[in-house]
BALOBA-1460 file (C-alpha; in Angstrom, 3 decimals):
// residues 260
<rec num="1" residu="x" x="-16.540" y="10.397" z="-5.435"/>
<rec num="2" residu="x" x="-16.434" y="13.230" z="-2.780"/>
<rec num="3" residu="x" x="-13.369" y="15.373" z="-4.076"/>
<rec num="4" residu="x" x="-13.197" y="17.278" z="-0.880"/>
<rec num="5" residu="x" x="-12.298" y="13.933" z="1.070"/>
<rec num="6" residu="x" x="-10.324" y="12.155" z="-1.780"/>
<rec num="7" residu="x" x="-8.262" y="13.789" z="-4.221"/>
<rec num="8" residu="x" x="-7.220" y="11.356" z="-7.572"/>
<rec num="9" residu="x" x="-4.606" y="12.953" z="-9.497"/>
<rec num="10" residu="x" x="-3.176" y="10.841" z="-12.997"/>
<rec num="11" residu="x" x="0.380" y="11.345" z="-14.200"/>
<rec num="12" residu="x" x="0.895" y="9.363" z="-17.205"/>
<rec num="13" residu="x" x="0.728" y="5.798" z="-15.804"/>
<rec num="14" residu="x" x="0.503" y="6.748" z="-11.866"/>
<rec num="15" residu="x" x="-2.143" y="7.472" z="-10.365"/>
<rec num="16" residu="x" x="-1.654" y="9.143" z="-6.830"/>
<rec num="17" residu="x" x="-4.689" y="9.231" z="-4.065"/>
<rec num="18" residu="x" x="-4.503" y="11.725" z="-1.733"/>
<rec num="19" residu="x" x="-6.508" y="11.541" z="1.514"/>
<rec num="20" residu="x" x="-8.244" y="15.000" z="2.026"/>
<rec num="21" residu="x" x="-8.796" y="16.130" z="5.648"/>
<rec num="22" residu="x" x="-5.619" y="17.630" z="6.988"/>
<rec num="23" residu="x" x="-8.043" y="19.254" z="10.058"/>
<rec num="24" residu="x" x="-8.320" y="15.184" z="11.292"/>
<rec num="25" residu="x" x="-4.934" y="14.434" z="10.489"/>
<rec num="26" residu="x" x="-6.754" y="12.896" z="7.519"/>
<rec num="27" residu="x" x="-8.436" y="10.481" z="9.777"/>
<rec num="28" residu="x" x="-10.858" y="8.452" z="8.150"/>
<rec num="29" residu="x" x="-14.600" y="8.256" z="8.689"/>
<rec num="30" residu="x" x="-17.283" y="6.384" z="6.553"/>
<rec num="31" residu="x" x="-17.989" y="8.545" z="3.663"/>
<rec num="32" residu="x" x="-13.947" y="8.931" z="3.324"/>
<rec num="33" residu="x" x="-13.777" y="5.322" z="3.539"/>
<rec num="34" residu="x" x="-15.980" y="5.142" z="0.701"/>
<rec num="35" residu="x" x="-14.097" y="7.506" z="-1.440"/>
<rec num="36" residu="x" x="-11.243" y="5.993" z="-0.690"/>
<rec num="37" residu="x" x="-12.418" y="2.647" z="-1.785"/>
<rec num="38" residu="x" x="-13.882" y="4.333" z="-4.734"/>
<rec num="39" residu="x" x="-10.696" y="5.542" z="-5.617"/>
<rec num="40" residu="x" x="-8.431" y="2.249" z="-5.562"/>
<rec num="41" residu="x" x="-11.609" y="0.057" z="-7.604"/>
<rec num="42" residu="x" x="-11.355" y="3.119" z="-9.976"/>
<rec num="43" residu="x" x="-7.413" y="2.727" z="-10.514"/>
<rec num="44" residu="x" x="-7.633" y="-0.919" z="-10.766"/>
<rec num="45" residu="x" x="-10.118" y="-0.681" z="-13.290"/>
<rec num="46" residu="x" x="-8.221" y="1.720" z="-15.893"/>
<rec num="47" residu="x" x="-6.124" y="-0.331" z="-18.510"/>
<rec num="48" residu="x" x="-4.109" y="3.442" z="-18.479"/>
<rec num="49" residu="x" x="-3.020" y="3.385" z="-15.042"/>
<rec num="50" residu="x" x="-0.174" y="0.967" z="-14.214"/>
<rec num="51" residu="x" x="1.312" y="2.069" z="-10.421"/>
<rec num="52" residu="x" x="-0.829" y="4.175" z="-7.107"/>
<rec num="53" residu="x" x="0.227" y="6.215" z="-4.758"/>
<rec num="54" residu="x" x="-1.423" y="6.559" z="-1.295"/>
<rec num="55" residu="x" x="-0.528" y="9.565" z="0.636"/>
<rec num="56" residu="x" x="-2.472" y="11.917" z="2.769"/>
<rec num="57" residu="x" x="-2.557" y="16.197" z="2.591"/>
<rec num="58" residu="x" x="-1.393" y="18.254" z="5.140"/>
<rec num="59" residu="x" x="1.839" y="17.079" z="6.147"/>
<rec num="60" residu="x" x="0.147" y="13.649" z="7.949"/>
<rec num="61" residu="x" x="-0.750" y="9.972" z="6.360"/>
<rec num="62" residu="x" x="-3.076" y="8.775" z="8.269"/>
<rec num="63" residu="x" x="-4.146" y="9.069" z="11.817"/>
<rec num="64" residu="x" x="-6.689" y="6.020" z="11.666"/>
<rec num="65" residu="x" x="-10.327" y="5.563" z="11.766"/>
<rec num="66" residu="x" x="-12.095" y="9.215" z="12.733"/>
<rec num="67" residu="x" x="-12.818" y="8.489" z="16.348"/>
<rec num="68" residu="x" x="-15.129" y="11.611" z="16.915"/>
<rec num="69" residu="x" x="-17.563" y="9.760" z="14.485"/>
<rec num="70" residu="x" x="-17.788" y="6.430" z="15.993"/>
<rec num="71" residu="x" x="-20.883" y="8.061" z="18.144"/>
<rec num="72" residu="x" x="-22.941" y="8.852" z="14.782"/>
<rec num="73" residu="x" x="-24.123" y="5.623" z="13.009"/>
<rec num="74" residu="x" x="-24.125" y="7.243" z="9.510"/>
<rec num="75" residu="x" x="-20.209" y="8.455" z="9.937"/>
<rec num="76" residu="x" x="-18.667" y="5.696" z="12.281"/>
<rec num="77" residu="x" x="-16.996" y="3.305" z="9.981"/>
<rec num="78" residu="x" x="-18.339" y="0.093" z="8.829"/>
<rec num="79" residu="x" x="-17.910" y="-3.026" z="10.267"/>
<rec num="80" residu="x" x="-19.998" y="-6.108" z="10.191"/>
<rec num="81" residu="x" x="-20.117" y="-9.567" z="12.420"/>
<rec num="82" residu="x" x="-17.991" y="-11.999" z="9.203"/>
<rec num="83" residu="x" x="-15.039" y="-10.214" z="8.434"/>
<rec num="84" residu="x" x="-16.266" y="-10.666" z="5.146"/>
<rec num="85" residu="x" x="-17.552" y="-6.628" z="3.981"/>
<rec num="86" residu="x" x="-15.393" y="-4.124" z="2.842"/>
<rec num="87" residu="x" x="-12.741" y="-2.885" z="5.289"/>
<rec num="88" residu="x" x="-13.492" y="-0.020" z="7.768"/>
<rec num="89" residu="x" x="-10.621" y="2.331" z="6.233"/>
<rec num="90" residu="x" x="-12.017" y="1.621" z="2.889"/>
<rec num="91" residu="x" x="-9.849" y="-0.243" z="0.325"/>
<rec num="92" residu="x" x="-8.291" y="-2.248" z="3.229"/>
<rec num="93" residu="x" x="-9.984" y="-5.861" z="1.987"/>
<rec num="94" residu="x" x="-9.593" y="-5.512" z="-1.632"/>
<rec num="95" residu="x" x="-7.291" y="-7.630" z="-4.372"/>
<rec num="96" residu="x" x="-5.644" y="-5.359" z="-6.526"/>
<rec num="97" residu="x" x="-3.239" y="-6.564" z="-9.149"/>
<rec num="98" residu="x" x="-1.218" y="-3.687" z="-9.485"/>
<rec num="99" residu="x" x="1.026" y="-2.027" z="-7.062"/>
<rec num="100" residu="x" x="0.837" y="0.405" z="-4.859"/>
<rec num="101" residu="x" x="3.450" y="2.639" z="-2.763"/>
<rec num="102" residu="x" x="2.847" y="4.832" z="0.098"/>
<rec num="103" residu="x" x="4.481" y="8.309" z="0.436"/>
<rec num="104" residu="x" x="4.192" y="8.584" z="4.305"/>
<rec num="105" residu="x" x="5.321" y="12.079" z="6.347"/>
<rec num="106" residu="x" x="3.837" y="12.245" z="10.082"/>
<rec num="107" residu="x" x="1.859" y="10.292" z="11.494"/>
<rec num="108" residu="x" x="0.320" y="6.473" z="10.027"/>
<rec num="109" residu="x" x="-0.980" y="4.796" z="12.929"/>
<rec num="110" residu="x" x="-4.094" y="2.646" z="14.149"/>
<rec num="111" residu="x" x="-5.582" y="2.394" z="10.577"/>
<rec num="112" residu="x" x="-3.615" y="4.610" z="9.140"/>
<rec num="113" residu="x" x="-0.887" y="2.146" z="9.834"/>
<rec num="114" residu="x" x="-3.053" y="-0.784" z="8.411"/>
<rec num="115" residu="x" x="-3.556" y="1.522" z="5.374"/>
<rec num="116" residu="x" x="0.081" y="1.802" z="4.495"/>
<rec num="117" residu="x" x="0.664" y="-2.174" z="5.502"/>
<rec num="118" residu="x" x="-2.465" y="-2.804" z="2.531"/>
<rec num="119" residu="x" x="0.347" y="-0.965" z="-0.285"/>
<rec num="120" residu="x" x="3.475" y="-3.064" z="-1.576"/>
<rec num="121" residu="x" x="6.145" y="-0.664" z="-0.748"/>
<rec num="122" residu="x" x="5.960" y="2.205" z="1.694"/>
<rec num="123" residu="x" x="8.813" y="5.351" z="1.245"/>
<rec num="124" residu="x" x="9.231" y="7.390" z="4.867"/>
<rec num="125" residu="x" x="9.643" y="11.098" z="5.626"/>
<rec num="126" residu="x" x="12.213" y="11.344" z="8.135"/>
<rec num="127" residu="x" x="8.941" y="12.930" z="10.379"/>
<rec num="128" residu="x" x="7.137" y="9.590" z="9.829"/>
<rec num="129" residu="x" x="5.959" y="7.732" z="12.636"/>
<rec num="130" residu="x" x="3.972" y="4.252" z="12.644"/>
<rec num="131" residu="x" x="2.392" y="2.610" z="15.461"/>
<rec num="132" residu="x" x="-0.611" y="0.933" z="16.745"/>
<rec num="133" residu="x" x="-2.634" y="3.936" z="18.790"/>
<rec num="134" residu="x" x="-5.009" y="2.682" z="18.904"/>
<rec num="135" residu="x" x="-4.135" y="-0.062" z="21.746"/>
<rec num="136" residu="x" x="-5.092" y="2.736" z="24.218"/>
<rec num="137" residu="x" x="-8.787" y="3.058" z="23.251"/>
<rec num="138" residu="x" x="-9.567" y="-0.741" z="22.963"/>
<rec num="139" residu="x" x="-9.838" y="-0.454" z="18.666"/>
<rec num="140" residu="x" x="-8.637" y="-3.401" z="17.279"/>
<rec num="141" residu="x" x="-6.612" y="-3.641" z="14.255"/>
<rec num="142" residu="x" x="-9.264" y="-5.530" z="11.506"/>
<rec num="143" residu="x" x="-7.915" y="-3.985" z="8.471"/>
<rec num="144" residu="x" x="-5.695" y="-6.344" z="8.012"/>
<rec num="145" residu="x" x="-2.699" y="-4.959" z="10.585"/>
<rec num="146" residu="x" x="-2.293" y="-8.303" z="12.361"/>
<rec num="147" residu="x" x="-1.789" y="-10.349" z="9.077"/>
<rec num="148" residu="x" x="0.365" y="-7.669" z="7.650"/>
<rec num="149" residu="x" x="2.847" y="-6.744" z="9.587"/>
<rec num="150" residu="x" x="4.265" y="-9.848" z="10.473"/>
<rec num="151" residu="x" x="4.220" y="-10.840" z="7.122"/>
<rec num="152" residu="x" x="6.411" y="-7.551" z="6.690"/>
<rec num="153" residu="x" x="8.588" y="-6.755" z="9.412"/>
<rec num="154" residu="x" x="8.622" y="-10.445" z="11.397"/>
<rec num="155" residu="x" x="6.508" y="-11.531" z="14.092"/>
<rec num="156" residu="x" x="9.126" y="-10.071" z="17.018"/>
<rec num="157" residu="x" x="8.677" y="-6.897" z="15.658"/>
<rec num="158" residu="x" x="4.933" y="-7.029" z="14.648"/>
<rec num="159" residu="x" x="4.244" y="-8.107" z="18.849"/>
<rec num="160" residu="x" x="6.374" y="-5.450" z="19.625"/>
<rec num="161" residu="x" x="4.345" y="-2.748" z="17.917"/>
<rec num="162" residu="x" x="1.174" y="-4.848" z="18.717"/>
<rec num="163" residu="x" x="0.971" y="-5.309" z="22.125"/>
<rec num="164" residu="x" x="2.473" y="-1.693" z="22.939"/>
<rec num="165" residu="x" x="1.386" y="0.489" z="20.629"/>
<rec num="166" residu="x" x="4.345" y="2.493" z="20.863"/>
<rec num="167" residu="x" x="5.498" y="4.948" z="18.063"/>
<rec num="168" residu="x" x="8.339" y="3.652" z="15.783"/>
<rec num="169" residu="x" x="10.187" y="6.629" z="14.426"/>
<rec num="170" residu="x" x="11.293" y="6.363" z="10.374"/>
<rec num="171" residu="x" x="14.829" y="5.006" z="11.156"/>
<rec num="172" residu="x" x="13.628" y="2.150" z="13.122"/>
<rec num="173" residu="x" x="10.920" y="1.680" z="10.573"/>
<rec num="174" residu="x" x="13.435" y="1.437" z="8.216"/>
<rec num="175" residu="x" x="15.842" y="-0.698" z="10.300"/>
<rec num="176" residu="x" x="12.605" y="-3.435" z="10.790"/>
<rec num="177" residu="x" x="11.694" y="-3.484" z="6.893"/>
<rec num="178" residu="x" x="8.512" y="-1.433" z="7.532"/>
<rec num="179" residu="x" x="9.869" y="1.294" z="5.506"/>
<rec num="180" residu="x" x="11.783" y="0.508" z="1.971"/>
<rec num="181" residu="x" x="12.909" y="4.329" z="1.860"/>
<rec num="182" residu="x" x="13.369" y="7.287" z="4.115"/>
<rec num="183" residu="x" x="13.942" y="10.759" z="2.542"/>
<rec num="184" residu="x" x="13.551" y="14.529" z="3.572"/>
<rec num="185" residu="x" x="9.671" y="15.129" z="4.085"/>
<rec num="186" residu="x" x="9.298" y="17.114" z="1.305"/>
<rec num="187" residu="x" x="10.975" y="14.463" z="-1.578"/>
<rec num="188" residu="x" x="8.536" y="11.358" z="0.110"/>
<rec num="189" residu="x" x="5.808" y="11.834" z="-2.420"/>
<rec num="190" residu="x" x="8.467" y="13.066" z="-5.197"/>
<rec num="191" residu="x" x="10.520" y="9.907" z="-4.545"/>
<rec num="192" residu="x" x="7.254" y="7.761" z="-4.444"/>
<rec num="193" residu="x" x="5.844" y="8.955" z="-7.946"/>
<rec num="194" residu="x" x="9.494" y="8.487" z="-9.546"/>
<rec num="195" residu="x" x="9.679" y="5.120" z="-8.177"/>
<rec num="196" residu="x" x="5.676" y="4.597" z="-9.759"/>
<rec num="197" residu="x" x="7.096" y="5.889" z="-13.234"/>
<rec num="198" residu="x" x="10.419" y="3.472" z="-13.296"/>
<rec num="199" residu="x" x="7.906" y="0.535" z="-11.978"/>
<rec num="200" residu="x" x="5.722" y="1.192" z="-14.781"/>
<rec num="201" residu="x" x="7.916" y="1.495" z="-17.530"/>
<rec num="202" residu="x" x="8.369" y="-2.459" z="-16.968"/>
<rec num="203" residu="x" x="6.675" y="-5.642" z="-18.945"/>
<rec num="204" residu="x" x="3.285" y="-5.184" z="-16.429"/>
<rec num="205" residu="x" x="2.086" y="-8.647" z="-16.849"/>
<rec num="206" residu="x" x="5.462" y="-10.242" z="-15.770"/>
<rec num="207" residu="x" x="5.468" y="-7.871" z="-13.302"/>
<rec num="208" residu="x" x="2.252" y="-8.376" z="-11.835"/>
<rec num="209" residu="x" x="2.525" y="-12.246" z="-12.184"/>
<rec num="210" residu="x" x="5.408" y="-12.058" z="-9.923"/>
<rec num="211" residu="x" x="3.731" y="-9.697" z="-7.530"/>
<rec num="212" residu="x" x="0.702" y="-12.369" z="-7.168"/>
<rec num="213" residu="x" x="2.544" y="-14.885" z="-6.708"/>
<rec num="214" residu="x" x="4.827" y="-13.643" z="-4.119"/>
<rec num="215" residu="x" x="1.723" y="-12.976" z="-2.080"/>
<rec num="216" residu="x" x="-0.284" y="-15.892" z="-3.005"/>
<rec num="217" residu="x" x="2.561" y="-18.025" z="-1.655"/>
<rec num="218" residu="x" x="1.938" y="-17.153" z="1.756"/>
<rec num="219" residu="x" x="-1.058" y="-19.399" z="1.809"/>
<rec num="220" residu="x" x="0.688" y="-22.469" z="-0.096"/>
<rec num="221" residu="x" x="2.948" y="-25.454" z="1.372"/>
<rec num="222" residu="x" x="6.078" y="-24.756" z="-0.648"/>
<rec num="223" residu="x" x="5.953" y="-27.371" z="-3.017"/>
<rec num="224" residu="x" x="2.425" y="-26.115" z="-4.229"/>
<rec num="225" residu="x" x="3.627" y="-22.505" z="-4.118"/>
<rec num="226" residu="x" x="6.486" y="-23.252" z="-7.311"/>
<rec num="227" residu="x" x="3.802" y="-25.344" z="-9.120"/>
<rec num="228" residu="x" x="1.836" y="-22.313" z="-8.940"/>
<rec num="229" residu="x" x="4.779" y="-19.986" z="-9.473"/>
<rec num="230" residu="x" x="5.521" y="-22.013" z="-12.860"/>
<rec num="231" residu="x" x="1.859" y="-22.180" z="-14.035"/>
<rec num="232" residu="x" x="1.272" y="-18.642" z="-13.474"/>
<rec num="233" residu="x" x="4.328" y="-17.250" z="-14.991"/>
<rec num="234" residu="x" x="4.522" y="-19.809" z="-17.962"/>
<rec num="235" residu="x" x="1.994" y="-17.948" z="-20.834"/>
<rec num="236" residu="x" x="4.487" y="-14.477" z="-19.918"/>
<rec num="237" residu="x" x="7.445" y="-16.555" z="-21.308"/>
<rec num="238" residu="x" x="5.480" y="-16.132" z="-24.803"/>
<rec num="239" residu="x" x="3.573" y="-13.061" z="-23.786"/>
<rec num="240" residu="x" x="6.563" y="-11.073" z="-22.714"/>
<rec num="241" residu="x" x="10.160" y="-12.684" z="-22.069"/>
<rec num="242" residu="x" x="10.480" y="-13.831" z="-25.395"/>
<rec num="243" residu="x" x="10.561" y="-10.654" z="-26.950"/>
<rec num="244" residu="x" x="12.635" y="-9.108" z="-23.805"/>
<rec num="245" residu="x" x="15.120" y="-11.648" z="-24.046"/>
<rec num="246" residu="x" x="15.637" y="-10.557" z="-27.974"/>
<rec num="247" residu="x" x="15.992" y="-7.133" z="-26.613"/>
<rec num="248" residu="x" x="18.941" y="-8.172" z="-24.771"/>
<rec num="249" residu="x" x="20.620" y="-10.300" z="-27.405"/>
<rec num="250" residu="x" x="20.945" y="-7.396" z="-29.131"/>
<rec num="251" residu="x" x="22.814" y="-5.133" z="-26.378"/>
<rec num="252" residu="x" x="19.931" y="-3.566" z="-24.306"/>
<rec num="253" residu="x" x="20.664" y="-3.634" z="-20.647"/>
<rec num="254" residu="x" x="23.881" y="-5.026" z="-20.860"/>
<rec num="255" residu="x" x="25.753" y="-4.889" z="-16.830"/>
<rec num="256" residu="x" x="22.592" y="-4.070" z="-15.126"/>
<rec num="257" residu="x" x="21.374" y="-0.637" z="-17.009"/>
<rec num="258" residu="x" x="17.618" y="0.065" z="-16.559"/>
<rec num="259" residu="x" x="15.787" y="1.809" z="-18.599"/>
<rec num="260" residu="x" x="17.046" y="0.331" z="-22.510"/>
C-alpha cells in the first residue's frame, strides 16, 4: 500500500484510515482508490481490529473522484460497463462486517459524499459540508450515492441533494439524519475514535449480527426479513447472550450503565 496516499494507523481495536492528499482536498484518483481499498480488505481481514475510521488529512474528507486525472487512462478511476468491479473511490462496493464511522471536517462531496454514505455512522465538524458536486460536471454518483442516501436521510431529502447538488451545511446534515454527531472540527476524529473504542468493547458477534441484518433487511419482504433476523441471531443466544445475561443477574449494568 502507497503510504503517501493512505495512511493506516491501529489503536488497540480501531483502526483509523486516513486519506493522504490534502493538496487535492484528498480527492481520489486510481492508485488512491487502490490504497484505499487495500486498506478497508486489510481491516476486515485482522481478527485484532474490531471498529474503522475513515477520515481524510488536511482539514477536508473528501472532495470526490480526482477530476484532473480523468484525462490520463492509468490515473482516471476505474469503471467498467456491469456495475459489477470494484467501486471507482475504492472500497465503495465492498461487504464488510464490521463497522465503520466517518470523522468528516470540510468538504465530502461527489464521491467523497458516497464515501462517507459507504460507513455506518458519520460524526460532523461544524465546517462539514456534503453535497453532490458533482451534478455540475455531468459525473454520476455510481458508488453507491443513489442507493445510500435515501436509505439514510429519506428519499425527499436524497432528491433534494440529488437533483441540485447543493451544499448541505453540518446542522442541516444533522437535522436530515446524514450526520449522527456534530462537534468542534478539531474533536470530529477524537469523538469518532472514542465512539470506535466504546463500540468495540461490545459482544462483536451480536453486534455484527445485528448490523447485517439491519442492512440485509432492506432487500427482504418483512416477513422474510424476521425469519432471517431469528436465524441469524439464534447461535449468539449460546455464543454470547447467555453468558451476558449471567453478567447481569449478578448486578452488571443495572439502570442503563455501560461499560460493567
Amino acid at each position: 500500500m502507497n503510504e503517501s496516499l493512505v495512511i493506516t494507523a491501529a489503536d488497540g481495536p480501531v483502526c483509523t484510515i486516513t486519506i493522504n492528499r490534502p493538496d487535492k482536498r484528498n480527492a481520489v484518483d486510481r492508485p488512491t482508490a487502490r490504497a484505499l481499498r487495500q486498506a478497508f480488505e486489510d481491516f476486515e481481514a485482522n481478527d485484532t481490529l474490531k471498529v474503522a475510521i475513515l477520515t481524510g488529512n488536511g482539514g477536508n474528507f473528501c472532495a470526490g473522484a480526482d477530476l484532473t486525472a480523468m484525462a490520463d487512462p492509468d490515473l482516471r478511476n476505474e469503471i467498467e460497463p456491469q456495475g459489477t468491479g470494484p467501486g471507482p473511490m475504492g472500497p465503495s462496493r465492498l461487504w464488510l462486517d464490521k463497522p465503520v464511522i466517518a470523522a468528516v471536517n470540510g468538504y465530502a462531496v461527489a464521491g467523497g459524499l458516497e464515501l462517507a454514505l459507504m460507513c455506518d455512522m458519520r460524526i460532523a465538524g461544524e465546517s462539514a459540508v456534503f453535497g453532490v458536486f458533482c451534478r455540475r460536471w455531468g459525473v454520476p454518483l455510481i458508488d453507491g450515492g443513489t442507493v445510500r442516501l435515501p436509505r439514510i436521510v429519506g428519499q425527499g431529502h436524497a432528491m433534494d441533494m440529488i437533483l441540485t447538488g447543493r451544499p448541505v451545511q453540518a446542522d442541516e446534515a444533522l437535522r436530515i439524519g446524514l450526520a449522527n454527531r456534530v462537534v468542534p472540527d478539531h474533536e470530529s476524529l477524537e469523538t469518532a475514535q472514542a465512539l470506535a473504542a466504546e463500540i468495540a468493547q461490545f459482544p462483536q458477534q451480536c453486534l455484527r449480527a445485528d448490523r447485517r441484518s439491519a442492512y440485509r433487511q432492506w432487500d427482504l419482504e418483512l416477513d422474510q426479513a424476521l425469519i432471517e433476523e431469528g436465524a441469524d441471531g439464534y447461535p449468539i443466544v449460546f455464543e454470547e447472550a447467555i453468558q451476558g445475561a449471567h453478567r447481569f443477574a449478578k448486578g452488571a449494568g443495572r439502570h442503563g450503565k455501560f461499560g460493567e
